[in-house]
C-alpha positions in Angstrom: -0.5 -4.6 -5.6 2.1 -7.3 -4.8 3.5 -8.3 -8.5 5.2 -7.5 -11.7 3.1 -6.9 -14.9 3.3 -8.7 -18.1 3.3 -7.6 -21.6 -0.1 -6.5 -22.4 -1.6 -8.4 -25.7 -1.8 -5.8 -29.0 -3.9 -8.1 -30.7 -6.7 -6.2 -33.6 -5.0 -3.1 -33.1 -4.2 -1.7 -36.9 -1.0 0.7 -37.0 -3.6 2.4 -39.5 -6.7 2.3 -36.7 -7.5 5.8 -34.6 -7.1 5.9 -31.3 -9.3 4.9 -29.0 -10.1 7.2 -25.7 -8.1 7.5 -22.8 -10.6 6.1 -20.4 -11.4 2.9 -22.9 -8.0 2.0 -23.1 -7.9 2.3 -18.9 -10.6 0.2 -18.8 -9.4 -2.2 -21.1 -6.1 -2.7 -19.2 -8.0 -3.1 -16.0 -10.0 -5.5 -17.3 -7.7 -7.3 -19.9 -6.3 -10.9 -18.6 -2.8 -10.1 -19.8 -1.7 -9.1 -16.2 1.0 -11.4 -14.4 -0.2 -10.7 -11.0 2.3 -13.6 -9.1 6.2 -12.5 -8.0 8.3 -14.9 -6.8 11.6 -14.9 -5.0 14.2 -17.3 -3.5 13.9 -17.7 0.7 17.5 -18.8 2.7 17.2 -21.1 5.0 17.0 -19.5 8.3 15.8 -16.5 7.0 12.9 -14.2 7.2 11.5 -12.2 3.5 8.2 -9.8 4.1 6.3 -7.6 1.1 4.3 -5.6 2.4 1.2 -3.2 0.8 -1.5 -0.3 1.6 -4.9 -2.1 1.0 -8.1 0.4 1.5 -10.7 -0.4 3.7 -13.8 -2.9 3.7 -11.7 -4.7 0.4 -11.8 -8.5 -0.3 -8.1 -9.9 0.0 -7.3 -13.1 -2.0 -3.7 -15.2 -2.5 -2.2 -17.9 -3.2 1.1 -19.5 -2.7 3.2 -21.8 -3.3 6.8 -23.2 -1.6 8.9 -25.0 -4.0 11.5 -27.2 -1.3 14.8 -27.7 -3.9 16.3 -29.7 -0.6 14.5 -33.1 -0.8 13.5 -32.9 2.3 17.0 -33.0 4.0 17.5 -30.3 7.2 14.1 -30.7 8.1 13.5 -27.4 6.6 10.4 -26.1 7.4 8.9 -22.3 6.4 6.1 -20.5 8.0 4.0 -17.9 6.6 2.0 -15.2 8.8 -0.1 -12.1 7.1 -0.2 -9.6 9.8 -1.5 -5.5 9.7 0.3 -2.3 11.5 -1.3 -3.2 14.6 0.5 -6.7 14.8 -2.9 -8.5 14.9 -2.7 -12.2 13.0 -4.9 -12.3 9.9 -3.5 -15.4 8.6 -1.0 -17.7 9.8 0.1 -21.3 8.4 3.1 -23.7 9.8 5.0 -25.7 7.7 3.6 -24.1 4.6 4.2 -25.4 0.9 1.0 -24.7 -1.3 -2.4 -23.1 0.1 -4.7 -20.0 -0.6 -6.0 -17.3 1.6 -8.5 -14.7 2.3 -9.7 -12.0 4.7 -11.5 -8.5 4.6 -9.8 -5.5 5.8 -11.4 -3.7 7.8 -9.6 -0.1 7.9 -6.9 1.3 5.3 -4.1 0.4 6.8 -0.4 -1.3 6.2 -0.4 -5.4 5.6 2.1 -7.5 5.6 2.9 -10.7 4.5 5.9 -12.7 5.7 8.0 -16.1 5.0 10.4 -17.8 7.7 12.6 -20.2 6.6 13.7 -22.3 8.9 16.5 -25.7 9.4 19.9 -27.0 9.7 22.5 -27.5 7.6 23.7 -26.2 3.6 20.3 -26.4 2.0 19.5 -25.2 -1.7 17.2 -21.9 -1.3 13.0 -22.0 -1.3 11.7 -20.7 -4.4 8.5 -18.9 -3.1 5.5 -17.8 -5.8 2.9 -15.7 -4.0 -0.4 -14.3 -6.3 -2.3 -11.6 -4.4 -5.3 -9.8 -5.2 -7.3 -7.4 -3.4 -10.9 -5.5 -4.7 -12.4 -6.5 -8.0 -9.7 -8.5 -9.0 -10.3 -10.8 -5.9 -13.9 -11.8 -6.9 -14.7 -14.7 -8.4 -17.4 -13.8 -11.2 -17.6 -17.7 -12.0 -18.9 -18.3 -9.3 -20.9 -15.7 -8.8 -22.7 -16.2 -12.6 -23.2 -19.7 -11.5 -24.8 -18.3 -8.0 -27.3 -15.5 -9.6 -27.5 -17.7 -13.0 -26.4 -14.7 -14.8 -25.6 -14.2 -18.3 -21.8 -13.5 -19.8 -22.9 -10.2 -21.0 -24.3 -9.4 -17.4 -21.6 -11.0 -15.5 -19.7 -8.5 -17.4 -21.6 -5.7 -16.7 -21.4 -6.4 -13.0 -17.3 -7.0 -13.4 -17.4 -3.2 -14.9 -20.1 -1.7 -11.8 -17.3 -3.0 -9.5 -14.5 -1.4 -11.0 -16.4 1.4 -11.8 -16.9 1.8 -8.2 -13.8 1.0 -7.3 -12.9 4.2 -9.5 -15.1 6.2 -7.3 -13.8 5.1 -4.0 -9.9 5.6 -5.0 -11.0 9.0 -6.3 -13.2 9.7 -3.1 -10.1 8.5 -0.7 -7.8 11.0 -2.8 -9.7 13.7 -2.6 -10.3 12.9 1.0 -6.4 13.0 1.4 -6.2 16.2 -0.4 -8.8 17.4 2.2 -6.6 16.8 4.9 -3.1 17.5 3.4 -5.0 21.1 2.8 -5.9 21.0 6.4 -2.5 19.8 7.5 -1.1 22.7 5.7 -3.3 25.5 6.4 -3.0 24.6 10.6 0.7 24.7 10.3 0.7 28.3 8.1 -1.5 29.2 11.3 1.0 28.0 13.8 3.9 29.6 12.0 1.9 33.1 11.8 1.4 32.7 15.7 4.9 31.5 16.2 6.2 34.2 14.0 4.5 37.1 15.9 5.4 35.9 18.9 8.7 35.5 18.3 8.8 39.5 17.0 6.9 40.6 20.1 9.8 39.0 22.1 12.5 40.5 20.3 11.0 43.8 20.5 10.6 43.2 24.2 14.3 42.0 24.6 15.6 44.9 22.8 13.5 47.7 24.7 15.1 46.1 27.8 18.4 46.3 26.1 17.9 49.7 26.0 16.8 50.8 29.5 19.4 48.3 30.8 22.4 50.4 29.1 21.0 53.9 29.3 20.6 52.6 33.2 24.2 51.5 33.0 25.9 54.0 31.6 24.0 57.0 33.9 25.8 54.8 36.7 28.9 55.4 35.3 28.2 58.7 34.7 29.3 58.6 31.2 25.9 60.0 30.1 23.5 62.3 31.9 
């Protein structure tokens, strides 16, 4: 995730108070609102900033941005923004960009990025740029969908903790899925190196028979042995 994190809010926990379980307190962090999920950085003029992120497949992908221009308008400065995957295909792409939001669905795990380009003439003060991006649960907007389904607070918060639940599941799934492969990856090449090694002592073996028929050949020429 693109972002810093804040300080997390201790608020009704007693020095006094047991501790609660490991996975409540995970789920209370994932869930808590205490998370600064925006980074910002200053853009040049005439220069070019990209962050860039893994995102899983089949994920929602929100944002929002904003360009703060500190020249008054004076250069014509002008800054472009463009969200682009490993493949170089255009998800999103905005000219002239100062203050919007986006969003797009991924459609394979793969490497995203997102980049500013500063561009005019001239000494001009550097663009602050805030970008907030979100990806998965944290994308959805459960307002809206409470106000869609008519649901209640309590179920609207039930349905916040199915998605992250199974959002749980699939990162666990993909890592063990990884693990699978890694295991795979490592057992093939163990294989390879066996074959390899093998080889390798079958041809030394040969090279030094021939060694030896080669010199005892060599030396019966020169009559130095019989």
């Amino acid at each position: 995730m693109f972002g810093l994190s804040g300080p997390l809010s201790r608020r009704g926990l007693c020095p006094s108070a047991p501790s609660p379980p490991p996975l409540l307190l995970l789920l209370l962090l994932l869930l808590g609102p205490g998370a600064v999920l925006a980074i910002s950085f200053n853009l040049p003029v005439n220069a070019r900033k990209c962050l860039r992120e893994e995102i899983h497949k089949d994920l929602l992908v929100t944002g929002a941005y904003e360009i703060t221009d500190q020249s008054g308008g004076a250069g014509g400065l002008r800054t472009h923004l463009k969200i682009t995957d490993s493949a170089g295909h255009i998800l999103y792409s905005k000219e002239d960009a100062t203050k919007g939001k986006f969003a797009f669905t991924t459609e394979d795990y793969d490497m995203f990025e997102v980049c500013f380009e500063s561009k005019g003439t001239g000494r001009i003060p550097d663009q602050l740029v805030i970008l907030d991006m979100k990806h998965g649960v944290e994308a959805k907007n459960y307002e809206e969908i409470a106000k869609v389904e008519k649901l209640k607070p309590l179920e609207v918060e039930l349905r916040r903790l199915e998605d992250l639940s199974e959002s749980i599941v699939n990162d666990f799934a993909y890592m063990k899925k990884r693990e699978e492969e890694m295991r795979d990856t490592n057992e093939s090449t163990n294989t390879r190196v066996l074959y390899f090694s093998i080889f390798s002592m079958f041809c030394l073996i040969g090279l030094a028979t021939w060694q030896v028929f080669y010199l005892r050949r060599f030396f019966k020429a020169k009559k130095l042995i019989e």
